[in-house]
VOGUZA-970668 format. One record per residue: residue in one letter; x, y, z of N, C-alpha, C in turn. Coordinates in steps of 0.1 Angstrom, whole numbers, plus 5000, padded with zeros to 4 digits. Layout:
<drengus>
aXYZXYZXYZ ...
</drengus>
This chain:
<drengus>
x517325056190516524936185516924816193 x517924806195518624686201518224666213 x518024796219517324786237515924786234 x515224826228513924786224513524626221 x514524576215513724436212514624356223 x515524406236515724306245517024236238 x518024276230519124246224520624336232 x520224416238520924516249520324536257 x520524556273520024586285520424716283 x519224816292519224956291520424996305 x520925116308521725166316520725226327 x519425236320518525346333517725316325 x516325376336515125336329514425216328 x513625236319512825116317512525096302 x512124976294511024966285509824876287 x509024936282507824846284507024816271 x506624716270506224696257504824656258 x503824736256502424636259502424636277 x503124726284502724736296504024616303 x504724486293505624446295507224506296 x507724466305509424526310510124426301 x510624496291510924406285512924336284 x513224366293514324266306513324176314 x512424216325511924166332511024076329 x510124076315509323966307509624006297 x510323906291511123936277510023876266 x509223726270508523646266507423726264 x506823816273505623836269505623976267 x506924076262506824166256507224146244 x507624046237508623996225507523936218 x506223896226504923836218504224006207 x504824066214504224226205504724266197 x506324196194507124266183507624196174 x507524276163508324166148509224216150 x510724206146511924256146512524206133 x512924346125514124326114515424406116 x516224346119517424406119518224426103 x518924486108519624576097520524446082 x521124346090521324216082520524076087 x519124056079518423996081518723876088 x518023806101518423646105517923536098 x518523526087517823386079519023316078 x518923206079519723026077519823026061 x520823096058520523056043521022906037 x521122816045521322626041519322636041 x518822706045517422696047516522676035 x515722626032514222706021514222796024 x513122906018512822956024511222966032 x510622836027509322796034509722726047 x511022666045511222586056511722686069 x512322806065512722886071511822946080 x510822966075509323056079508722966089 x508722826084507722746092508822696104 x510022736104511022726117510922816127 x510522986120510623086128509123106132 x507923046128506923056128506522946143 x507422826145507422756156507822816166 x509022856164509822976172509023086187 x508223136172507223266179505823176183 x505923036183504822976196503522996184 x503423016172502623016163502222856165 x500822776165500122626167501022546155 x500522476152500922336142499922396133 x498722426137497522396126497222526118 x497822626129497822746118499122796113 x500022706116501722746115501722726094 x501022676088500822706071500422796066 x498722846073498122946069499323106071 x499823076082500423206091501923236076 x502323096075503523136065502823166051 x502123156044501323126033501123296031 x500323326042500023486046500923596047 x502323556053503623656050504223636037 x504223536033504723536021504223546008 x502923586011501823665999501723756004 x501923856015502223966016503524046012 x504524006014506024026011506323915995 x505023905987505423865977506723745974 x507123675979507623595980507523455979 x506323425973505623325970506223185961 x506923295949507523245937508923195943 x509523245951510923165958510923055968 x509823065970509422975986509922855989 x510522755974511222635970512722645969 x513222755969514322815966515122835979 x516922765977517622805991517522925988 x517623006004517723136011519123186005 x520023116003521523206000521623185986 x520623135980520523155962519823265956 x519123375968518223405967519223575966 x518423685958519123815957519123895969 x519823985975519824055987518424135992 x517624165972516724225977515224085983 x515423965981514223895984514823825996 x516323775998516823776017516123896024 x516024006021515424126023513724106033 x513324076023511623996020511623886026 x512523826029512223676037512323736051 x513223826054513723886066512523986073 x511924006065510724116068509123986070 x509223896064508323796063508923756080 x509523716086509823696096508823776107 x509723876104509123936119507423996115 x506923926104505224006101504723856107 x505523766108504823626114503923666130 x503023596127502023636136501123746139 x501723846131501323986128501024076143 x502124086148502624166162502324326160 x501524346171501424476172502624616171 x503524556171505124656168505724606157 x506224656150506724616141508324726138 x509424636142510924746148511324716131 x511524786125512624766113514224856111 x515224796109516224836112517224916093 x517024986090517625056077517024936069 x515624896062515324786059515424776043 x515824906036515924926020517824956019 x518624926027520124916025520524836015 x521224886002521724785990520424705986 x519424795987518224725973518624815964 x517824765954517724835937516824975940 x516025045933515225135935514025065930 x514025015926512724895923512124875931 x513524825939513024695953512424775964 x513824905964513125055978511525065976 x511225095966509825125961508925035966 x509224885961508424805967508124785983 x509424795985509124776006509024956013 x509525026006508225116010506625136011 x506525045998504725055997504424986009 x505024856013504624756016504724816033 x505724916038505524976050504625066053 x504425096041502825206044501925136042 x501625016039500424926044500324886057 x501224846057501924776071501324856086 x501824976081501225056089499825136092 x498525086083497525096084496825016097 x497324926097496924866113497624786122 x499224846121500524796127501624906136 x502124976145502925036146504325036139 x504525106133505525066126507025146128 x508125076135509025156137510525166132 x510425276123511925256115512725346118 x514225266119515625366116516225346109 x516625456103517225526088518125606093 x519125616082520425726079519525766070 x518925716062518225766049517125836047 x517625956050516526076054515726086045 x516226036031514626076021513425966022 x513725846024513425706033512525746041 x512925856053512325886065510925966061 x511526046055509926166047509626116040 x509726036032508825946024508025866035 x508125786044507225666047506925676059 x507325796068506825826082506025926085 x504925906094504126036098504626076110 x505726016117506126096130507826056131 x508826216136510026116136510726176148 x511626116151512426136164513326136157 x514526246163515826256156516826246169 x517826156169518526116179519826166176 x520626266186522126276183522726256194 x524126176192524626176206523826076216 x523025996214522325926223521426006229 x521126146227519926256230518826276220 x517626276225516926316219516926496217 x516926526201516826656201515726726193 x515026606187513426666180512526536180 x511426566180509926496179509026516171 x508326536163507326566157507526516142 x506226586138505726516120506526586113 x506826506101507426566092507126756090 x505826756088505426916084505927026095 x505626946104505527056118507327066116 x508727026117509727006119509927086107 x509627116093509727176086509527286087 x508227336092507927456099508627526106 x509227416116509727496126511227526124 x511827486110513327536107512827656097 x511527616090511427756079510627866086 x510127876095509327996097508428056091 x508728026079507928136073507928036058 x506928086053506428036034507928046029 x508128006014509228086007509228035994 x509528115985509428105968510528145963 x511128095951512628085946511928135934 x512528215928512628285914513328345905 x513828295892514728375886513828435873 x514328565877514028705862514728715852 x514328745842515828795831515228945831 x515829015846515929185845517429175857 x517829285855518329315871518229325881 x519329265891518929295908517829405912 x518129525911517429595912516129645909 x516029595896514229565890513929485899 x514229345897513729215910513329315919 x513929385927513829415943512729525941 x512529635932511729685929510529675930 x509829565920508729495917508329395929 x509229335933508929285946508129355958 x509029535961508629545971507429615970 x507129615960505529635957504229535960 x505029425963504029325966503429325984 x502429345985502129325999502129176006 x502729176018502629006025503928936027 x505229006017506428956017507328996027 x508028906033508428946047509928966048 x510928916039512228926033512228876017 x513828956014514128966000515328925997 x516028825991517128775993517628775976 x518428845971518528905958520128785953 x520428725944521628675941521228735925 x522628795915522728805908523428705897 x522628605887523528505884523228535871 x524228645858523828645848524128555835 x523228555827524028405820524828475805 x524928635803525728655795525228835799 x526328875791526329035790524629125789 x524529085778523329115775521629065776 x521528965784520928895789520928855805 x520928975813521028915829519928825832 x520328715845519128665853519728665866 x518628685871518528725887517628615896 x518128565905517628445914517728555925 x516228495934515828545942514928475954 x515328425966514528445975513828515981 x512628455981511428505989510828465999 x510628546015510028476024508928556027 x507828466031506228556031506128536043 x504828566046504028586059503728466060 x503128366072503028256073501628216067 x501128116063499828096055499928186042 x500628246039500128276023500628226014 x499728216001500628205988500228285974 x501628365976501528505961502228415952 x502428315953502928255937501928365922 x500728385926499828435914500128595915 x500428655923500928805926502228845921 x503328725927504328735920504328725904 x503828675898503128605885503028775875 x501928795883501128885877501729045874 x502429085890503429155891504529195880 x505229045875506429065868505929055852 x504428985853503829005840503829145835 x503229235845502729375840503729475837 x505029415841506429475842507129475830 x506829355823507229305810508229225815 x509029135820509629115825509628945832 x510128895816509728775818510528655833 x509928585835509628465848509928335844 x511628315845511928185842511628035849 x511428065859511328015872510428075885 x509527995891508628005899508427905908 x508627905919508727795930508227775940 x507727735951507627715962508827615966 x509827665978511027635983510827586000 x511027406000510627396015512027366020 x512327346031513227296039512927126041 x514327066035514426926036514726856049 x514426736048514626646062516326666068 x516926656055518526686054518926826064 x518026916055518527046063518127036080 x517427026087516127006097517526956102 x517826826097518626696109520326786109 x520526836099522026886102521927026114 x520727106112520527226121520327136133 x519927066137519726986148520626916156 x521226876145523026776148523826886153 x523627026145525227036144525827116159 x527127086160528027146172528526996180 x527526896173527726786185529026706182 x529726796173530926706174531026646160 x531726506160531526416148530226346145 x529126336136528226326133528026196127 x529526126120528726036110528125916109 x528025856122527225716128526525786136 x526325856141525625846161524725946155 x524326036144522926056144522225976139 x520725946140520025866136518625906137 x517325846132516225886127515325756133 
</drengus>
């Protein structure tokens, strides 16, 4: 992030922003980007209107539209109701909002955000998530997260970095695919292992059987069971039907995906110590 917005010089390479080098024209690649970093840059001796209409001069925004432009971030980021209020009276999650009102000033075709829901409420996550899937209807929008449920929630494409390497690219679905292989359904019986496996291998399309016996008393077993199918199908209604005709009642019925969590540790792992240097 930091060598993206021209806050670190790169070691090799280049960036270009808008066709701008952005070392080489910092001014006119920096015209393309909002930037939020991770602990927002606000003046909290500031307003927070006064703040806006500081950083709004800043980014070369006129005099005459330098009102409308703050008026517009700060009814976008909801912040309208503090706008009289010092910046360091203000709660972590609306410094938050003042900090994101920043870099939407002028409304830049990049938009960098740096872990931008750290120490909000779940209220507040909710809120600036929506507000990044708008954002992103006619904005590039680029976030890094530790917070992988953050990541699958509000991205349609992710890059996973370990070690300063890139070691995956793609959309959420496809990266899920490509650690599950195959469909899968989680189910627990109240019969035995061996009924489960039974009834199962009568089903056509199932491609493994993964049997765990977890009984919850003597006379009452239940049996949890993985299932992996053929790719494109789903016997959720086979398996159903199957254990119906068996007598053999179906506590549980699932479809079982592989998480962002799982994906980024198969991806991480071997590289050593993991717990800053991967990233999303």
């Amino acid at each position: 992030m930091n060598m993206m917005t021209g806050y670190l010089g790169v070691t090799e390479g280049e960036i270009l922003i808008d066709g701008h080098d952005i070392l080489k024209e910092p001014e006119e690649a920096k015209k393309h980007i909002g930037y939020l970093p991770e602990i927002p840059p606000v003046y909290t001796d500031m307003l927070v209107s006064e703040y806006l209409e500081f950083a709004a001069e800043l980014k070369g925004i006129t005099r005459k539209g330098r009102e409308n432009a703050v008026n517009e971030v700060m009814k976008l980021t909801r912040i309208l109701d503090v706008q009289s209020r010092m910046i360091k009276n203000l709660s972590k999650g609306y410094r938050q909002r003042v900090g994101l009102a920043q870099a939407l000033l002028g409304f830049p075709d990049i938009i960098i955000l740096d872990e931008p829901t750290v120490g909000l409420d779940p209220k507040q996550i909710i809120e600036i998530r929506e507000l990044i899937r708008s954002l992103a209807k006619k904005h590039t929008v680029i976030l890094s997260s530790h917070i992988l449920a953050e990541v699958q929630e509000v991205c349609d494409y992710i890059m996973i970095i370990s070690k300063g390497k890139l070691v995956a690219s793609d959309t959420p679905a496809n990266l899920e695919r490509l650690m599950n292989g195959s469909e899968s359904v989680r189910i627990e019986a109240k019969a035995e292992p061996a009924e489960v496996r039974n009834i199962l291998r009568a089903i056509p399309g199932i491609k493994k059987i993964t049997v765990e016996d977890t009984p919850v008393n003597l006379d009452e077993p239940l049996t949890e069971a993985r299932i992996e199918l053929q790719e494109g199908l789903d016997l959720r209604e086979d398996i159903f039907f199957a254990f119906a005709e068996k007598r053999c009642p179906l506590v549980t019925l699932k479809t079982e995906k592989v998480s962002l969590e799982d994906v980024f540790m198969e991806l991480t792992q071997g590289e050593g110590e993991k717990t800053d240097d991967g990233n999303l």
